[in-house]
C-alpha positions in Angstrom: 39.0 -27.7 -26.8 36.4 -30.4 -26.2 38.0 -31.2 -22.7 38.1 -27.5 -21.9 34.1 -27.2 -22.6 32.9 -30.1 -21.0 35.0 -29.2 -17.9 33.4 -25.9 -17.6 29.9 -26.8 -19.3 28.0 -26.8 -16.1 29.6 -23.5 -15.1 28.8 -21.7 -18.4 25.0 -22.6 -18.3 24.7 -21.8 -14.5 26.1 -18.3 -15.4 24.2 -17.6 -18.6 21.2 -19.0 -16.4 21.9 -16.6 -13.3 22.4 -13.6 -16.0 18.9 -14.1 -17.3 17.0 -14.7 -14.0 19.0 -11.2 -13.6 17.0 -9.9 -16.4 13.7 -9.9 -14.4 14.9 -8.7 -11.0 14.2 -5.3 -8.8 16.0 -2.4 -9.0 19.0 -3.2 -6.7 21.3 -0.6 -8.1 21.5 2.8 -10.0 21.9 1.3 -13.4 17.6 0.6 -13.9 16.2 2.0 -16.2 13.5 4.7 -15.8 10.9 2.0 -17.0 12.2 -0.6 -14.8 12.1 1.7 -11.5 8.5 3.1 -12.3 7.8 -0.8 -12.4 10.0 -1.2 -9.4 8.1 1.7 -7.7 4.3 0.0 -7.8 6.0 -3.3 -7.1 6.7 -2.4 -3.5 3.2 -0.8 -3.2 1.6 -4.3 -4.5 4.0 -6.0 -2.5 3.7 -3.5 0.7 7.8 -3.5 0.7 9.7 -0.2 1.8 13.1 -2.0 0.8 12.1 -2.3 -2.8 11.0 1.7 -2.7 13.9 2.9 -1.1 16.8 2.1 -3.1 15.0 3.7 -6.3 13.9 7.0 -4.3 16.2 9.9 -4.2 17.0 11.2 -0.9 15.9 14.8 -2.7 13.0 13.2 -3.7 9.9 15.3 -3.5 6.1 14.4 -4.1 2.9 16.1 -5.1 -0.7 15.5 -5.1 -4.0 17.4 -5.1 -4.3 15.6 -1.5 -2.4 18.8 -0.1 0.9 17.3 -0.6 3.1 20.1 -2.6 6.2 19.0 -2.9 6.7 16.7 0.3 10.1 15.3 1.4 11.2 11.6 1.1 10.7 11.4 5.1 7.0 13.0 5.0 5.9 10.8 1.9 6.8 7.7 3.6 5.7 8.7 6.7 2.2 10.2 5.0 1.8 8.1 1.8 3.3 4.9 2.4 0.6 3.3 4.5 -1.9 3.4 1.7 0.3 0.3 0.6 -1.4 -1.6 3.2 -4.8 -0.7 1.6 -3.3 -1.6 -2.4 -4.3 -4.5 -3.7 -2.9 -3.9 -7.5 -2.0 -1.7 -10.6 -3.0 -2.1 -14.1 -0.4 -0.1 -15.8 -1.8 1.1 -18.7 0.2 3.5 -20.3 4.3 4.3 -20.0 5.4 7.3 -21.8 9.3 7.7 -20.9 11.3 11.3 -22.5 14.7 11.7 -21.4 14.4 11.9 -17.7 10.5 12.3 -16.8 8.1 9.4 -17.2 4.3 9.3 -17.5 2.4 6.5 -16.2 -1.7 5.9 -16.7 -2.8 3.2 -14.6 -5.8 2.0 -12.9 -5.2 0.9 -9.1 -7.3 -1.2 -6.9 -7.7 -1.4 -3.3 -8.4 -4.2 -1.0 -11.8 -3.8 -1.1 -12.0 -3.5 -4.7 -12.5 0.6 -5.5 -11.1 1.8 -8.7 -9.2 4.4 -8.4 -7.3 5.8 -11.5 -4.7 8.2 -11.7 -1.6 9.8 -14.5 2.0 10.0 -12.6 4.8 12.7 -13.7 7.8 10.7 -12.4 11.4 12.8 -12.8 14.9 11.2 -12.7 18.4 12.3 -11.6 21.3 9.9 -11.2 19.5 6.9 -11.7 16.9 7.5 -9.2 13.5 8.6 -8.6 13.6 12.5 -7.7 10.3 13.7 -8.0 6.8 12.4 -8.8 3.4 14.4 -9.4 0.3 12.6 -9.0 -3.0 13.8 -10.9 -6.3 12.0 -9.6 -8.5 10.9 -11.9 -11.9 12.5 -12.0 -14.4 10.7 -10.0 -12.3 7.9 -9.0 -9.3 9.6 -6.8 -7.8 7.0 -4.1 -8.5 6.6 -1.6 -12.2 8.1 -1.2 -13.8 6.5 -3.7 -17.1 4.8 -4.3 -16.5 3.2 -7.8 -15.7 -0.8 -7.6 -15.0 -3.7 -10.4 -12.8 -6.3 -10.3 
């Protein structure tokens, strides 16, 4: 038995190693969990990354903001919404509130020149993806038009 684990020591830490640096990576397949893809979803905004957005987004998803964007396809959101990435420096998340399949997030975000702007998500799953979110600006500091800065 001793022969046996020496022989394959190196090979049993390398793959309890790779399963734990597993732990901590991006959404790559359906089996994510609502928190992790809600994380996974302001990732690729901080990071300005499509790739990490797409594999988490429905191809029914749908999004809505007081912006005049009721209920826009996955093609019109990316096409409309994705290049306020570019100006997306960061989110705080502050608050994560996960029932069943709908998630609400409470975070502060911050541009690239420093504006607050604050907002509360409804985020809706189906099949281990993202189908739906609903975005509620914050009063005051609504992205991306807004005067308030910090740091």
């Amino acid at each position: 038995m001793k022969t046996i684990f020496k022989n394959n020591a190196a090979v049993f830490f390398l793959s309890i190693s790779l399963a734990l640096l597993n732990c901590n990576c991006t959404n790559l397949n359906k089996g994510a969990s609502p928190q992790q893809m809600v994380k996974d979803y302001y990732a690729a905004y901080e990071k300005k990354d499509w790739s990490l957005m797409e594999p988490i987004l429905s191809k029914e998803f749908t999004f809505t903001s007081p912006a005049g964007d009721d209920r826009i396809n996955l093609n019109l959101y990316k096409e409309r919404c994705w290049p306020n990435a570019n100006k997306t420096k960061r989110f705080d998340l502050e608050k994560i509130i996960i029932d069943g399949d709908e998630a609400y997030v409470t975070y502060n975000g911050w541009t690239t020149d420093d504006k607050l702007f604050r907002n509360t998500e409804l985020f809706k799953f189906k099949d281990g993806k993202i189908i739906s979110n609903e975005c509620f600006f914050g009063t005051g500091v609504s992205f991306p038009n807004n005067t308030n800065t910090g740091k």
